[in-house]
N, C-alpha and C positions, 0 to 999 in steps of 0.2 A: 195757824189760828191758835190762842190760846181760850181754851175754855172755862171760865173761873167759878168755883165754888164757895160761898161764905157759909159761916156756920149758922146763919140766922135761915137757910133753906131755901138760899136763891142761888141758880147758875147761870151765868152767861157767856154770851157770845156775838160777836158779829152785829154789838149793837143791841141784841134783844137778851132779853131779862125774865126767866124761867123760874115755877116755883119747883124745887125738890128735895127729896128727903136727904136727911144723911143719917150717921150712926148714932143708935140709942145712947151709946158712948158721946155723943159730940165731936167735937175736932181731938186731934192728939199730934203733938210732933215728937211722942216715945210710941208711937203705936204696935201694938202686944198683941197675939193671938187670945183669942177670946176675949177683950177688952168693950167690943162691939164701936168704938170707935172707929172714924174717919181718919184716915192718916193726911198730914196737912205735908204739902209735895204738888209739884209737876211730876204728872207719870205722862208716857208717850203712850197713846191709842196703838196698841197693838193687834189686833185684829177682832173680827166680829162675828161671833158667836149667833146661831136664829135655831129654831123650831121650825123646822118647816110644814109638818102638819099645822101650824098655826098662821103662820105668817110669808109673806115670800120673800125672797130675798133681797135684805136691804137695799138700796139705790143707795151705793156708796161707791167710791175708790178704795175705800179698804180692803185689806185682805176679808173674805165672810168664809164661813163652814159653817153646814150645817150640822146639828147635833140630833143623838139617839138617845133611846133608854139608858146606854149602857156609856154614857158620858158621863165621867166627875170629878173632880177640883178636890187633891189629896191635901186637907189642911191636920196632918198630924206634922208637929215641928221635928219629931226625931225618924222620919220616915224621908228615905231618899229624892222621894219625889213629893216632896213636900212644896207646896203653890206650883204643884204643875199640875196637867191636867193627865188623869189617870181613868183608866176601864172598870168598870163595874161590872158586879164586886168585886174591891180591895181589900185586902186583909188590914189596911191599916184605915186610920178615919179620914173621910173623903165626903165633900159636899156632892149631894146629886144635882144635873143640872137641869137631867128632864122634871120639870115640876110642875104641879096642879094647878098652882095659883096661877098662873102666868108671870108672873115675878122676870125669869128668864127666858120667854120669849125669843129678844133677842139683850143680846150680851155683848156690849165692848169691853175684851181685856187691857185692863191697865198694867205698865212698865212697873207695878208696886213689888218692890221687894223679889224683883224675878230674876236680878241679872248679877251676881246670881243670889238666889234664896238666904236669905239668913234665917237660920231657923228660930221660931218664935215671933219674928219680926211682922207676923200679919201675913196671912194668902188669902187669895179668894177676892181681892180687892176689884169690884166691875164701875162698869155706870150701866143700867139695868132697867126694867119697867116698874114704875110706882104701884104700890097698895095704891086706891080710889082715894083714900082717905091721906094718903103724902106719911100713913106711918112709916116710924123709925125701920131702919134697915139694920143689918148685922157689922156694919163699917163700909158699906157700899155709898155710893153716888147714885139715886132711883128720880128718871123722870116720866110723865106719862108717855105711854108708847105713842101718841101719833108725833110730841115735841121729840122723843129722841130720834125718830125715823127724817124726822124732817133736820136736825141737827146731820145726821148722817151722810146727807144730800149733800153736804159744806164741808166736810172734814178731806183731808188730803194725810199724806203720809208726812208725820212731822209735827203736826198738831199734838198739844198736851192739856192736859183737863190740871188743873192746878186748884187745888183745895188752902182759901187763905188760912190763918190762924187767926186775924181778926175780922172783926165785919166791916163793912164796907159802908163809909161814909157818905153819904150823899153830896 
């Protein structure tokens, strides 16, 4: 299945037609760490990140792990383990992934820039849970939690979430 992303804030799949966020940045096809941009690309759904104090575990064939306090997403570009996922605390800069908002709940990691890492070239890239309000994300792919759980349900190993660079004509 491919999952498609426009920059005007719609995704879809399988026929249906979702609203959600993307990066404060917009689309990009040079996408830069700290850019806040969406990087425009087929990435493969690599596996699936949850909360379990929050939520239980996805209904997917995906690979799922659960996360802790002490999970986080190393996005310094001159740091070895740069877009991978690293323990907290790091000496180097590192997203956390246990967080307040719900935002990361649950987490599908995206194929972006991992295989392997270019440094600079963007980490940290999910598809994730939305703000209420569909705000901008930091160069993430964000839809509400009950559409991405139910998207979950339909994904198989192989499937790619593909961000276009232009919008999508009716």
């Amino acid at each position: 299945m491919e999952i498609t992303v426009t920059p005007n804030g719609t995704l879809s799949y399988a026929g249906k037609t979702l609203r959600c966020a993307i990066g404060r940045g917009g689309v990009s096809v040079t996408k830069r760490e700290g850019d806040e941009a969406t990087p425009v690309g087929c990435y493969a759904l690599r596996r699936i990140l949850y909360r379990p104090d929050r939520v239980a575990i996805p209904e997917t064939p995906l690979p799922a792990k659960c996360i802790d306090p002490s999970d986080g997403w190393c996005d310094a570009p001159d740091d070895a383990e740069y877009n991978r996922p690293v323990t907290l605390p790091y000496p180097s800069s590192a997203e956390t992934l246990w967080r307040d908002d719900r935002l990361y709940d649950v987490i599908v990691v995206l194929g972006h820039n991992d295989d392997p890492p270019v440094p600079g070239a963007g980490s940290a890239i999910f598809l994730h849970v939305a703000r209420a309000d569909y705000g901008p994300t930091e160069g993430c792919v964000a839809v509400a939690l009950d559409d991405l759980c139910e998207l979950l349900t339909r994904c198989q190993g192989g499937d790619r979430l593909c961000v276009l660079a232009d919008k999508l004509t009716p």
